[in-house]
C-alpha positions as CSV (number, residue, x, y, z in Angstrom):
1,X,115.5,-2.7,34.4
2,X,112.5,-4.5,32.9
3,X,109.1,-3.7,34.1
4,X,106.1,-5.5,32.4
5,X,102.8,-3.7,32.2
6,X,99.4,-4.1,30.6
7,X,97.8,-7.3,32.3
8,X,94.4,-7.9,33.6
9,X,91.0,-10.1,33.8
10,X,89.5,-11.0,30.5
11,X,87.3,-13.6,29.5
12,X,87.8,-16.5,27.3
13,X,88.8,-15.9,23.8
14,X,89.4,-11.8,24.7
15,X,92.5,-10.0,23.9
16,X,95.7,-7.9,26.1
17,X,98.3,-6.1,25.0
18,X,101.5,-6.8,27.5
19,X,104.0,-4.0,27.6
20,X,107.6,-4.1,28.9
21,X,109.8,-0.9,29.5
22,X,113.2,-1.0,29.4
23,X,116.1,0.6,30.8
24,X,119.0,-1.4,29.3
25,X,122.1,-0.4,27.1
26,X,121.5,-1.2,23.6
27,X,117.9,-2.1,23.4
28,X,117.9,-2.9,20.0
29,X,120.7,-5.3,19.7
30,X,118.7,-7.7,22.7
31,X,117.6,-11.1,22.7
32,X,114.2,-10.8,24.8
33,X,111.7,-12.7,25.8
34,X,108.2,-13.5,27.7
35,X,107.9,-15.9,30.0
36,X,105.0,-16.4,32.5
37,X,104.7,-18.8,36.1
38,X,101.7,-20.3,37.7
39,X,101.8,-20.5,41.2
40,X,104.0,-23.8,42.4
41,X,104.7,-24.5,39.1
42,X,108.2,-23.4,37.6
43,X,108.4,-20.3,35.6
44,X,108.1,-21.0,31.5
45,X,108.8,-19.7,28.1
46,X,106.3,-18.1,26.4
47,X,107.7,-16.0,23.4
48,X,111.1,-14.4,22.0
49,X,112.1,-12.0,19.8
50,X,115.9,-11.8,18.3
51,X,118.0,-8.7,18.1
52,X,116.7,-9.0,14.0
53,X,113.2,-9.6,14.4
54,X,112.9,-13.2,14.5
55,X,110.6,-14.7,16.6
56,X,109.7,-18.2,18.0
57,X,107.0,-19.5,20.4
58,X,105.8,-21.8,22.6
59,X,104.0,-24.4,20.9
60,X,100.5,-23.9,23.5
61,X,100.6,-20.0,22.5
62,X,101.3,-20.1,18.9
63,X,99.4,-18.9,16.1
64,X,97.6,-16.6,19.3
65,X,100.7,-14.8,21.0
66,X,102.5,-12.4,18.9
67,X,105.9,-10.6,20.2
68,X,107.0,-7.5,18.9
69,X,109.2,-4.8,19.8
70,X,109.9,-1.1,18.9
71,X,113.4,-0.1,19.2
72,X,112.8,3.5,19.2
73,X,110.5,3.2,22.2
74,X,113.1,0.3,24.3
75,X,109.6,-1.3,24.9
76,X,108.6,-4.9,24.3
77,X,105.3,-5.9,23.5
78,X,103.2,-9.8,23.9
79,X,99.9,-9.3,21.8
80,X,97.4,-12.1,23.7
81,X,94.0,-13.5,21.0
82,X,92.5,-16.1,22.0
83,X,93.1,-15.9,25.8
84,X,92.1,-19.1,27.4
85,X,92.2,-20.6,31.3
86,X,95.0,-21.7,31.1
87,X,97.0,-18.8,29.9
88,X,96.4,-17.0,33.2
89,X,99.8,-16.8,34.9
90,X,102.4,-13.9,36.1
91,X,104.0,-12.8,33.0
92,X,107.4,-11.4,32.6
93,X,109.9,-10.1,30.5
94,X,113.4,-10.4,30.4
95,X,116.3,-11.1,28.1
96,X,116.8,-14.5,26.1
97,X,118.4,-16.6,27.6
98,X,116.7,-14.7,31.1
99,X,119.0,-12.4,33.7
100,X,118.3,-13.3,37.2
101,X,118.4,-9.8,38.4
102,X,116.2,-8.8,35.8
103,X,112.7,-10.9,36.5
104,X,111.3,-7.7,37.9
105,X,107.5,-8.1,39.5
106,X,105.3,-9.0,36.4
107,X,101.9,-8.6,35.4
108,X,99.0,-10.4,35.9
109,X,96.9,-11.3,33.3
110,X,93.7,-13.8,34.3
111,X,91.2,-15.6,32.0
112,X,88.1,-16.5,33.4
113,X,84.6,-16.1,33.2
């Protein structure tokens, strides 16, 4: 299981923290990702994080998104600067490439003044 936690309203250019619990085997040796959908609009890639540390990014959240993860904790974490409009979606977490039975419910995060 994957649960994603830590969303909300802020304004435009505030900050969030996204956390994702997990209850998987082997935490540490996991590809995993964020991704985040707007409604009627297919679900996207945001951010991922390799087994090793290595990380890659969508090019509209780059150089503002920064994925992280602490093994000892099995949590995943999305640090948000920068927010703007357009970043406000459903975000998830899930493995790279994504599970289907692991897209769990999400967390809202909204950008608006």
């Amino acid at each position: 299981q994957l649960q994603a936690s830590g969303g909300g309203l802020v304004h435009p250019g505030g900050s969030l923290r996204l956390s994702c619990a997990a209850s998987i085997s082997r935490f540490r040796f996991q590809h995993l990702g964020w991704y985040r959908q707007v409604p009627g609009k297919q679900r996207e890639f945001v951010a991922r994080i390799t087994a090793l540390g290595g990380t890659d990014y969508a090019g509209s959240v780059k150089g503002r998104f920064t994925i992280s993860r602490d093994n000892d904790k099995n949590t995943l974490y999305l640090q948000m600067n920068s927010l703007k409009p357009e970043d406000t979606a459903l975000y998830y977490c899930n493995f790279v490439p994504s599970r289907t039975d692991y897209w769990g419910q999400g967390t809202q995060v909204t950008v608006s003044s």
